[in-house]
C-alpha positions, 0 to 999 in steps of 0.5 A, a space after each residue: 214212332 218209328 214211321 214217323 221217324 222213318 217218313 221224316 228221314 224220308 221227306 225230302 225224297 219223298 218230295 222229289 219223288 212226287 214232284 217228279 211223277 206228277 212231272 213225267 205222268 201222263 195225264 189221260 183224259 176223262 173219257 167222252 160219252 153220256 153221263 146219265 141215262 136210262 138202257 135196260 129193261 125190268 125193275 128200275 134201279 136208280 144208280 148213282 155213281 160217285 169218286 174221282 177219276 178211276 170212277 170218272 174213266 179215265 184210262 179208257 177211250 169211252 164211257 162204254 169202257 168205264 167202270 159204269 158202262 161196264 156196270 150198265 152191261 151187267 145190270 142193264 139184262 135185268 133191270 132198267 137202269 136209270 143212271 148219272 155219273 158225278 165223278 171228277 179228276 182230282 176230288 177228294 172226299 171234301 170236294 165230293 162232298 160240295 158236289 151233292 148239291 148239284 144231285 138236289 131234287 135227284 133220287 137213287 136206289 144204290 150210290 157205288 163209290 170210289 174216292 180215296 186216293 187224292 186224301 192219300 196224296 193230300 195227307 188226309 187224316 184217317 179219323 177226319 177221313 172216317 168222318 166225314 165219310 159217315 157224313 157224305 153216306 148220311 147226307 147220301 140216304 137223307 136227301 137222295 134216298 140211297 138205300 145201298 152204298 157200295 163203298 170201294 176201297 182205296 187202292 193199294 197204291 203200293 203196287 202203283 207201277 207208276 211209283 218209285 219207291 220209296 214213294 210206292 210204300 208211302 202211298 201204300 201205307 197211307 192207302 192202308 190206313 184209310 182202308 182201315 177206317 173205311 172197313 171200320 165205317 163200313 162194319 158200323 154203318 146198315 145199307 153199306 158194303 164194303 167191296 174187296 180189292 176189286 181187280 188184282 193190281 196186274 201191269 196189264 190190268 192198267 191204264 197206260 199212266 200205271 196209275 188208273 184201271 184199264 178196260 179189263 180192271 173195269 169189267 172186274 171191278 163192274 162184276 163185283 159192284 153188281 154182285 153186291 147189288 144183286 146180293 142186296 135185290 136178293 135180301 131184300 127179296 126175301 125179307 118181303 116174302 118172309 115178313 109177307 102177312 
């Protein structure tokens, strides 16, 4: 209750706020380069990665940069990795949803995610956001054959430094509440990992917007993304020896 009154007391600011950052924020491109391929050699491993513009690159000047160059370069030694990048600027969780279908005939060992903070701005609610997550990761294993989802959590866009506050707070709290749903989801759903807060929110970890990962939070980001993968390779590994007849 005392959100609620406090955000209402808020709005008007609130909205300035917004209206003015989406003004003076520069808007970075998403960076050039191949968005599917092959590179590496040994067991192949077909990667999917999916979001919105922090998964689509932008704040750096190539794919190289990007969070999937950056998690060819840890998994490209050891696997032959097959990979197609499907992540757009502005896609919330519905609008990657309508994407699938552009995926129809296309199969994938692991799907790494990122969506979440276009449903921050657009007041997405959290249950409906839960849900509808647990229909893309359904839809994900059914018609892609995804064994492993690796799910990154919203951002904590309370440390935003693009955001005034108290602008920075609202989006926090929203970043948070979202969060909470993922892990819920995450907890009751097999094939899932939930990553930690993947790169610590440093200014100099940030695109020049202050807004989307830089060059270096995409090594850290990349680093804990094949962690999970190799983990699961792992598992697996062993659940075949164990149960070998």
């Amino acid at each position: 209750m005392r959100h609620a009154l406090v955000t209402a007391a808020l709005a008007p600011l609130l909205l300035w706020q917004g209206r003015r950052v989406r003004r003076i924020t520069p808007r970075l491109p998403e960076p050039g380069g191949p968005r599917a391929g092959e590179c590496g050699s040994g067991p192949m491993l077909r990667l999917l990665v999916l979001g919105d513009s922090a998964a689509a690159g932008v704040g750096v000047a190539s794919q190289g940069e990007a969070l999937t160059g950056r998690l060819l370069a840890e998994l490209a030694p050891t696997h032959n990795v097959h990979r197609r990048l499907c992540a757009h600027t502005g896609d919330d969780l519905a609008q990657l949803a309508r994407r699938l279908p552009a995926l129809a005939g296309e199969q994938f060992d692991i799907a790494l995610l990122s969506v979440g903070v276009n449903d921050v701005t657009g007041r997405t609610p959290p249950a409906r956001w839960r849900r509808d997550y647990a229909e893309l990761l359904t839809r994900l294993r059914a018609q892609c054959g995804v064994r492993l989802c690796v799910l990154t959590p919203v951002p904590p866009m309370h440390l935003f430094p693009a955001l005034p506050q108290p602008l920075r707070w609202y989006m926090g709290g929203g970043a948070r509440r979202l969060n909470a749903a993922l892990r819920e989801l995450a907890a009751r759903t097999p094939g899932c990992e939930l990553l930690h807060t993947p790169f610590p929110m440093e200014r100099s970890l940030m695109a020049s917007d202050g807004f989307h990962p830089g060059a270096r939070a995409n090594v850290l980001w990349a680093r804990a993304a094949a962690a999970a993968i190799r983990r699961y390779h792992q598992d697996s590994l062993c659940r075949r020896i164990d149960f070998k007849p």
